[in-house]
N, C-alpha and C positions, 0 to 999 in steps of 0.2 A: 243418355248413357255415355256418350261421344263426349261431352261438358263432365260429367263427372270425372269419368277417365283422365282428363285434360286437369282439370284442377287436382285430381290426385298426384298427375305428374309432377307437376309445379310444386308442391306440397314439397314430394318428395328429393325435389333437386333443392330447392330451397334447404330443407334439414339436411341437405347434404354438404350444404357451401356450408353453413350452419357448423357442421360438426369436423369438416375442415379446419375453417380457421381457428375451430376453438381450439382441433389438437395439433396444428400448426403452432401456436400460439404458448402453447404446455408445452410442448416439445421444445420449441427455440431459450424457453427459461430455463430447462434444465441441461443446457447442452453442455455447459459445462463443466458439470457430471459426468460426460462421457469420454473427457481428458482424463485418465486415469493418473493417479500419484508416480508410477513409474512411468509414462510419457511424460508428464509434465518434468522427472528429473533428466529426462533426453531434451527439452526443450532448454532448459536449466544450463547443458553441458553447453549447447551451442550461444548461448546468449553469453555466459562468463565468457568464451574465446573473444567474443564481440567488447566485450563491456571493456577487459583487460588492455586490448589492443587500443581501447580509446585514454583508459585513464590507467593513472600509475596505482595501485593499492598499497597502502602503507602497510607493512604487515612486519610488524616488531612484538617481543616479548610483552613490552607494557601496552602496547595501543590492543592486544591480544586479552590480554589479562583484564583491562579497562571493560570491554565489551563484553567480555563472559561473565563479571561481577553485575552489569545492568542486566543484562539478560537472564541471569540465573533469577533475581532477583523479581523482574516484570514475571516470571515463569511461575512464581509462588499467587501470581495473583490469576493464573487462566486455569480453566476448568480444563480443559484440554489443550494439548501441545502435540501436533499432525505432524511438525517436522522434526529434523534436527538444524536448529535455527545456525545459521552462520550469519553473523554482521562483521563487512567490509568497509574499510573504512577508504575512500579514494579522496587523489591529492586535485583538487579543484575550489576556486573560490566561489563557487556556485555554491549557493544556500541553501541546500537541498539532501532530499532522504527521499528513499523509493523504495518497494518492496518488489522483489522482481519472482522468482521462480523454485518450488521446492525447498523455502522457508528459506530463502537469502534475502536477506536486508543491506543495502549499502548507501552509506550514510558519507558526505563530503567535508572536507576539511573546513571549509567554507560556513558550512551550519554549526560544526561542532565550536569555528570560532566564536558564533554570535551567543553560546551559551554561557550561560553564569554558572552550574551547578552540574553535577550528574544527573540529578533529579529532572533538570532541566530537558536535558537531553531522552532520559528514559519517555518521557511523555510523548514526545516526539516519537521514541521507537514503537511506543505502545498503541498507538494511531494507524503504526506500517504493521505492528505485528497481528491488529485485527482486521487489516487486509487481507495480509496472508493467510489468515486462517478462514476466514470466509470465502477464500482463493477468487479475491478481486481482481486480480490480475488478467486469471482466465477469461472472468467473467465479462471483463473488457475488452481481451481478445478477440474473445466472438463474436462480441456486439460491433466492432470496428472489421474486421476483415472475416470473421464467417468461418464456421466451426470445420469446412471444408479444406479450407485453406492454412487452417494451425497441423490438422491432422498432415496434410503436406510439408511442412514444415517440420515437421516430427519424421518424417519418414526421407526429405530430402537436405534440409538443412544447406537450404540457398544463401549462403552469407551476403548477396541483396538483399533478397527478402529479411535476411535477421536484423541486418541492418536498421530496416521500416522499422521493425519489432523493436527494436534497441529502445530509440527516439521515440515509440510510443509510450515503453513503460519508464523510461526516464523523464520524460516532460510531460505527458500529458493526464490530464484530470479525473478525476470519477465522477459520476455524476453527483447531482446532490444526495440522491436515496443512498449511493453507497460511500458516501462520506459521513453522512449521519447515523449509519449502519456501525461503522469504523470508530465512531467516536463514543455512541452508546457502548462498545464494546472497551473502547480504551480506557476510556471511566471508567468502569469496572475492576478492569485490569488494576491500572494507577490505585484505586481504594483497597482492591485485596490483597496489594505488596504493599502499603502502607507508603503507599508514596499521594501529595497533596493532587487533584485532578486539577486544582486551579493552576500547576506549573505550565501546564496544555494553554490555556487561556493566556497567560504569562507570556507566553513564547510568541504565540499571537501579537498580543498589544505590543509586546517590544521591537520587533521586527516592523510594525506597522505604523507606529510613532517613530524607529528610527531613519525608516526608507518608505516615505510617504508616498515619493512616486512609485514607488516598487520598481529598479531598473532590472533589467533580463537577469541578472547573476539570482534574482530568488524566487528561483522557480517552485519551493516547497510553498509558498505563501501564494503566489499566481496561480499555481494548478491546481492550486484549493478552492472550487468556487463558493460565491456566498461568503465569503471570508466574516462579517458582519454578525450575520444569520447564524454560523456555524460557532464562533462565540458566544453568543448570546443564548447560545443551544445549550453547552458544554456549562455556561455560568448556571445555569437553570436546572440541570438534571445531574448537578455535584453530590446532592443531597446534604446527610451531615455531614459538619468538620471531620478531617481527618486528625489522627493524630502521625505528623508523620514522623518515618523511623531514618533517618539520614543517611544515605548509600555512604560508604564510608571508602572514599577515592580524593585522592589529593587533586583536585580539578586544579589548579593554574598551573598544580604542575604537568598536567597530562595537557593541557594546553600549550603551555611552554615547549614543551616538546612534541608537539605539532611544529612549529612555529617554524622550527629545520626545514619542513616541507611545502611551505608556505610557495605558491606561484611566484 
């Protein structure tokens, strides 16, 4: 009786570590979830004071007008749109675009130099804008400093700590699942606004035949990993040809006048 008892115990600690880790487990995937849209625009407030303080934002009538023609534009190709998107455009020779918080995008003078086309560029946002809407950001937040620790952040607003945060969501990477997550979605995006999906690949190879070694100024291409993989990915699930419809912006000259603000 004493051996039964005994093994039923065991039984029962067992199904209980058991049922533990599993809802340990469910639980840490959806955390989150538990950042609501209006924390997430308290975290949003505290991160532009940060962001601002480090880079200058170009914010003119055309660099304005430029980015709400791509945007409205990528906006016809998503089933749904969670935010009210802003794209910033900041003055730095860093090759890079980041999606940061409560559907801000900010995109560097630096990458917009290396573009040939608007098209060009759109591809590129459409890659940040299916971050944001999967709210990668978050989701990387958590997995890096712990769903405890954002919730404190939201509620203290340590400009240290945002600091961390700044440097996380500006340079660092997603993992693989959620860059291929990102890029399933920006295909999409790029075919249902009639823009080519191969410009994403485009951007790729060029940046990558132009700066072989990849030095620290591009960080959009370094904090993408699999860079390879994730082409090859993007070539493979284009489907049909597009037929595409041509964003109609004077690019060299929106370039050109970049150029003023040039480092």
């Amino acid at each position: 009786m004493k051996r039964n008892l005994r093994d039923l115990g065991i039984i029962v600690i067992v199904s209980l570590v058991i049922w533990a880790g599993f809802t340990y487990f469910s639980t840490t995937t959806e955390q989150q979830d538990l950042i609501s849209l209006k924390q997430e625009a308290e975290i949003a407030d505290y991160f532009n004071e940060q962001i601002f303080r480090e880079f200058d934002s170009i914010d003119t009538e055309l660099t304005d007008s430029v980015m709400h023609v791509i945007l409205n534009r990528l906006a016809k190709g998503m089933d749904t749109v969670s935010y009210e998107y802003d794209i910033y455009v900041l003055r730095s020779d860093q090759v890079n675009a980041f999606t940061a918080f409560n559907g801000q995008l900010f995109v560097f003078t630096g990458l917009i130099e290396q573009t040939e086309s608007a098209e060009e560029l759109a591809a590129v946002l459409a890659h940040e804008l299916a971050h944001a809407e999967n709210r990668h950001v978050i989701k990387n937040l958590v997995k890096e400093i712990g769903l405890n620790s954002l919730i404190l952040i939201i509620s203290g607003g340590d400009p240290v700590v945002m600091q961390e945060i700044t440097k996380l969501v500006v340079s660092s990477g997603y993992s693989r699942k959620l860059e291929r997550e990102a890029d399933e979605y920006a295909i999409k995006y790029l075919r249902d606004a009639n823009i080519n999906p191969n410009r994403l690949t485009q951007f790729f190879l060029k940046l990558k035949q132009k700066n072989k070694s990849l030095p620290s100024g591009f960080e959009w291409i370094s904090s993408h990993p699999a860079l390879k993989e994730r082409i090859e990915f993007v070539s493979e699930n284009i489907g049909n040809s597009v037929e595409e419809r041509a964003i109609e912006l004077d690019w060299s000259s929106f370039k050109k006048s970049l150029g003023q603000y040039s480092m």
